[in-house]
C-alpha positions in Angstrom: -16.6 7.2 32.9 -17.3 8.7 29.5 -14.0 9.0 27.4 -13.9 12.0 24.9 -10.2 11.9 24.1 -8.7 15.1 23.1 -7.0 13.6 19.8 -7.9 15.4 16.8 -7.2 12.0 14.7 -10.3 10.2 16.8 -12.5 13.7 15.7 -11.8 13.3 12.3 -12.6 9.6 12.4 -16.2 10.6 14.2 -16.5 12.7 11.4 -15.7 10.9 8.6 -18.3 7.7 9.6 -20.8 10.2 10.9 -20.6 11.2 6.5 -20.3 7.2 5.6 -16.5 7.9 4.9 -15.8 4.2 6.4 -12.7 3.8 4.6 -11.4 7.0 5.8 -12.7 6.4 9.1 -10.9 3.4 9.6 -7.4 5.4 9.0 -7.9 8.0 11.0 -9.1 6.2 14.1 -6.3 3.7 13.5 -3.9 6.6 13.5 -5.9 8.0 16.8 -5.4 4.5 18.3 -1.7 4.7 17.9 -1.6 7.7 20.0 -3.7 6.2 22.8 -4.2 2.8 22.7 -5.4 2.6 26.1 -8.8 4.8 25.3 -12.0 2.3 25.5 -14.1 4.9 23.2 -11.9 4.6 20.2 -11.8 0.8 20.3 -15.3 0.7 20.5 -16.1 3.3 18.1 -13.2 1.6 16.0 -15.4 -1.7 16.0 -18.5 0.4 14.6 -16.6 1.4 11.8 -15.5 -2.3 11.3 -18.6 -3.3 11.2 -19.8 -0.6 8.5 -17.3 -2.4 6.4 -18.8 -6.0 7.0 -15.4 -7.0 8.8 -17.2 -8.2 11.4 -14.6 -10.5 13.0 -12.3 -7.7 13.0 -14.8 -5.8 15.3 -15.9 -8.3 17.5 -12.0 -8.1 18.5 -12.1 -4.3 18.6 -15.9 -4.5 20.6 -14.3 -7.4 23.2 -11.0 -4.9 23.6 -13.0 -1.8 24.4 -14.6 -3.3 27.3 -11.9 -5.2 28.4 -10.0 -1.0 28.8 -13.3 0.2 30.2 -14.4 1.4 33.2 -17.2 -1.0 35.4 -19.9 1.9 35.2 -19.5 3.0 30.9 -22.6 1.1 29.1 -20.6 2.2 25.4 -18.9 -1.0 25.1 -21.5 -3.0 25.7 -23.9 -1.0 23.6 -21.4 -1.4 20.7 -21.3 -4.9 21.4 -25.1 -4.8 21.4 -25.3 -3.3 17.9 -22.3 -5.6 16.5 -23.7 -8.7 17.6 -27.5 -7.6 16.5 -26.0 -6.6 13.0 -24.4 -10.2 13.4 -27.4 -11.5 13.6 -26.9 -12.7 17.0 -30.0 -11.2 18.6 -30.3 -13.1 21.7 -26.6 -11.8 22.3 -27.6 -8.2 21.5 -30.5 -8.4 23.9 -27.8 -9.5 26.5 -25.6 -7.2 26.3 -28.3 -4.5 25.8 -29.4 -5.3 29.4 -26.1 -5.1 31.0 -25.4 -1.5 29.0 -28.5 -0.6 31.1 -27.6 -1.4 34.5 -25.1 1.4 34.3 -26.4 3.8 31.7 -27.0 6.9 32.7 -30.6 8.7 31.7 -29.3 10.5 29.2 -28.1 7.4 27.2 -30.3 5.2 27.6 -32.2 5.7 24.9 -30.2 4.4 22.2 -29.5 1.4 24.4 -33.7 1.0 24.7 -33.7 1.2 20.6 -30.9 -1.2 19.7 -32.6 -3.6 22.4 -36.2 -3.6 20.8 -34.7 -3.6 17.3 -33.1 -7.2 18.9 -36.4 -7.9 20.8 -38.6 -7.4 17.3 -36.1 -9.8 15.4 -36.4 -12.4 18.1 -40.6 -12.1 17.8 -40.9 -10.1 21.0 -42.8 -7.5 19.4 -44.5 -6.5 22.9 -41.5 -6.0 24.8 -40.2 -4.4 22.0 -43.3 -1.7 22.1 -42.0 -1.1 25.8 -38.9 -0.5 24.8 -39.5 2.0 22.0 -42.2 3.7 24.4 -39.4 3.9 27.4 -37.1 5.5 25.4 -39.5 8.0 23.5 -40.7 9.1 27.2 -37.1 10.5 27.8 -36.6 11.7 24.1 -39.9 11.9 22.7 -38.8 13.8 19.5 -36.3 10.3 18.8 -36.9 9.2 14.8 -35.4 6.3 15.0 -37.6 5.3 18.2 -41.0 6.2 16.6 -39.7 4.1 14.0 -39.4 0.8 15.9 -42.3 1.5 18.0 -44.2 1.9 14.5 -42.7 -1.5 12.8 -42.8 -3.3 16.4 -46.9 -1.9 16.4 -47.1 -3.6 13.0 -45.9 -6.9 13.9 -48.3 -6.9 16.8 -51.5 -6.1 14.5 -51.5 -2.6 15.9 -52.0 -1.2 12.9 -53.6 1.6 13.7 -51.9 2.8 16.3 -48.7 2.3 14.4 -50.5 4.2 11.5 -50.3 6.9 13.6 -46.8 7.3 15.0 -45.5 6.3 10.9 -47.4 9.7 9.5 -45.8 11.6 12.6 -42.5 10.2 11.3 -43.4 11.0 7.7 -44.1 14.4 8.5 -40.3 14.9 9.9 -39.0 13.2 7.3 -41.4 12.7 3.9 -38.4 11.2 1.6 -38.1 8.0 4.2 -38.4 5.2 2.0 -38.7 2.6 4.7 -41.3 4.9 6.5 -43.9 5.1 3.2 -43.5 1.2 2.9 -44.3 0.6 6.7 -47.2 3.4 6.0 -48.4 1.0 2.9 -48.3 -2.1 5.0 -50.1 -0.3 8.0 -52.8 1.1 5.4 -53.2 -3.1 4.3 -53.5 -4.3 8.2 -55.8 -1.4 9.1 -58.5 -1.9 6.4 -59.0 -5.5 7.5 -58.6 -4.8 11.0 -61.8 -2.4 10.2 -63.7 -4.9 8.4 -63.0 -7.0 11.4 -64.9 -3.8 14.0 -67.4 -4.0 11.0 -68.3 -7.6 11.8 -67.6 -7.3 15.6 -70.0 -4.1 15.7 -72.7 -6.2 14.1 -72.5 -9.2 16.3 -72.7 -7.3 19.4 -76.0 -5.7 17.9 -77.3 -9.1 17.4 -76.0 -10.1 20.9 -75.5 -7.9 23.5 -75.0 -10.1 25.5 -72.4 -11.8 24.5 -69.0 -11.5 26.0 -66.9 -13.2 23.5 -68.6 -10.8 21.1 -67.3 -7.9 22.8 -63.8 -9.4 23.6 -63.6 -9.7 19.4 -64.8 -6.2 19.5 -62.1 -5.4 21.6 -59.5 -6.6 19.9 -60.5 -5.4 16.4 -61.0 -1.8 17.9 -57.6 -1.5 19.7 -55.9 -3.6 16.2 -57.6 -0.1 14.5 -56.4 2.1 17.0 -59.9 3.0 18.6 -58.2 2.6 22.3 -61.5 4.4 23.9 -63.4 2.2 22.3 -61.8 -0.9 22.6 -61.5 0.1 26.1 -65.3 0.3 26.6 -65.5 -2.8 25.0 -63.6 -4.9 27.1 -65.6 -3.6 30.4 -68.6 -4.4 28.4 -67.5 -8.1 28.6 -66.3 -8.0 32.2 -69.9 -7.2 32.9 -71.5 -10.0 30.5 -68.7 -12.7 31.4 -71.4 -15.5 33.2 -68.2 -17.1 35.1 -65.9 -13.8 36.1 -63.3 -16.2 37.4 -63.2 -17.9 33.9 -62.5 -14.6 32.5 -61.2 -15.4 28.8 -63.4 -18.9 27.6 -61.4 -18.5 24.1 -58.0 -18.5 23.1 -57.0 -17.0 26.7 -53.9 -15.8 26.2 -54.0 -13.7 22.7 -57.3 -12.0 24.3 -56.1 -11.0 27.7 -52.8 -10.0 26.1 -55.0 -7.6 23.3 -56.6 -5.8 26.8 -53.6 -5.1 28.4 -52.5 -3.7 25.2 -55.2 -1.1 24.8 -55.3 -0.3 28.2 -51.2 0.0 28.4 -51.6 1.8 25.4 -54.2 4.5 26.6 -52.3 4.9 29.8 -49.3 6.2 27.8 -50.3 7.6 24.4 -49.9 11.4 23.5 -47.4 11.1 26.2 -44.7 9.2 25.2 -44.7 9.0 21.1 -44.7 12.2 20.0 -48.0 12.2 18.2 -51.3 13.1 19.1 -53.3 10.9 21.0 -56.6 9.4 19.8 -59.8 11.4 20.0 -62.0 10.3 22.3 -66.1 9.2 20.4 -68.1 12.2 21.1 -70.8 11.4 23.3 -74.3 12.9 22.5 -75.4 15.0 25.7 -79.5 15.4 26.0 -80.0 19.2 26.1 -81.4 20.4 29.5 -85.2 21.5 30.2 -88.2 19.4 30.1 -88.7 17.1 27.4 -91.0 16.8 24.8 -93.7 14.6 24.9 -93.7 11.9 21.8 -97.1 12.3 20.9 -100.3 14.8 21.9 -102.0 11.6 23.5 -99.9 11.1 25.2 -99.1 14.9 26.7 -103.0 14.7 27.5 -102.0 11.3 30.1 
């Protein structure tokens, strides 16, 4: 059960750390507190402020008495605990209590739960769970900032960098004075021009050998680190149908290549859908005009 107490001290608090008033914050939800101690909310929103302040072990006691006063089915306690004990540093304990907020969440909230549990998940070097966090909660809010922005960052720490690239300028274009959003841009800019010196090389060595699966797999894999999902995509059937042993279907480094396919192809399935940004433009495919065709030589038309 939601709790929205009518207590015009708890408003003011709201309003005060919605401005980064913390100080003033705290007094006016401890004055809402003395009028009704017995509301989960304001102990939990009490612990937020707490936290703003860095008096963290003061929160964890106002985070741990907001659930203790709350109802079996309200995921807001354990969200703030989610966000206290990831600002703690405690990531594996914000992960935790991120999961349990979304057994009872309702639709409409769980998105910030799905952010604050791939911010945990990124920290912890989960970067692909992560990714389906930030996607999952950008298909129910797909205009969310701060979701695009963790999708972006969690993109970067997989070596997506040109899908990341993407979603960042879509951010930048909401919000152009982000500082953090221009640095990830310039350290997205960075991954993607060697992850296109890497398609460079790729392209060549599946001229030379066409072959050759493991070339495409590395083709693959540079083309969905650019953010070329069609591509990539095309690629990785093209070494399905070269592999000489299908049932030894990665011969190199089996795990980082089978995890770069599902990737681009979890990646395609969702994208223009779920992150607010266009999707990738499919390669143009050049279509032979219809008619007959010309002959190459007269000679030859003579035959």
């Amino acid at each position: 059960m939601r709790e929205w107490p009518d207590n015009p001290a708890y408003v003011d608090a709201m309003a005060r750390y919605s401005a980064g008033e913390y100080d003033a914050a705290l007094v006016s939800i401890s004055t809402a507190l003395a009028a009704q101690p017995g509301r989960s909310r304001i102990h939990s929103n009490q612990a937020m402020i707490l936290m703003a302040l860095k008096r963290f072990e003061e929160a964890h006691t106002a985070a741990d008495r907001g659930r203790q006063l709350s109802d079996a089915d309200d995921h807001y306690p354990l969200w703030t605990i989610a966000k206290l004990r990831d600002g703690t540093g405690d990531s594996h304990g914000a992960v935790l209590a991120a999961t349990q907020a979304l057994e009872v969440a309702a639709a409409a909230d769980r998105v910030s739960v799905l952010v604050t549990r791939a911010w945990a998940l990124m920290r912890l070097g989960r970067e692909r769970q992560a990714i389906r966090d930030a996607r999952d909660a950008l298909q129910i809010d797909p205009g969310r900032i701060d979701a695009r922005q963790i999708l972006a960052r969690s993109l970067a720490a997989a070596d997506c960098w040109g899908e990341g690239m993407r979603i960042i300028e879509a951010v930048l274009a909401d919000a152009p004075d982000d500082d953090e959003a221009v640095e990830l841009r310039d350290t997205l800019a960075r991954g993607l021009a060697i992850a296109s010196d890497a398609v460079t090389t790729a392209r060549r060595e599946c001229k030379k050998h066409p072959k050759d699966h493991e070339a495409w797999l590395a083709l693959g894999m540079a083309l969905t680190m650019t953010g070329k999902l069609v591509e990539a995509a095309e690629a990785f059937d093209r070494a399905h149908e070269n592999n000489p042993d299908p049932a030894d279907r990665w011969p190199e480094e089996p795990y980082m290549l089978s995890t770069w396919e599902v990737d681009c192809r979890i990646a395609l399935s969702v994208e223009g859908t779920n992150v607010g940004v266009p999707a990738e433009t499919p390669t143009r495919k050049r279509v032979p005009k219809r008619g007959k065709p010309k002959p190459r030589s007269r000679r030859r038309a003579e035959k």
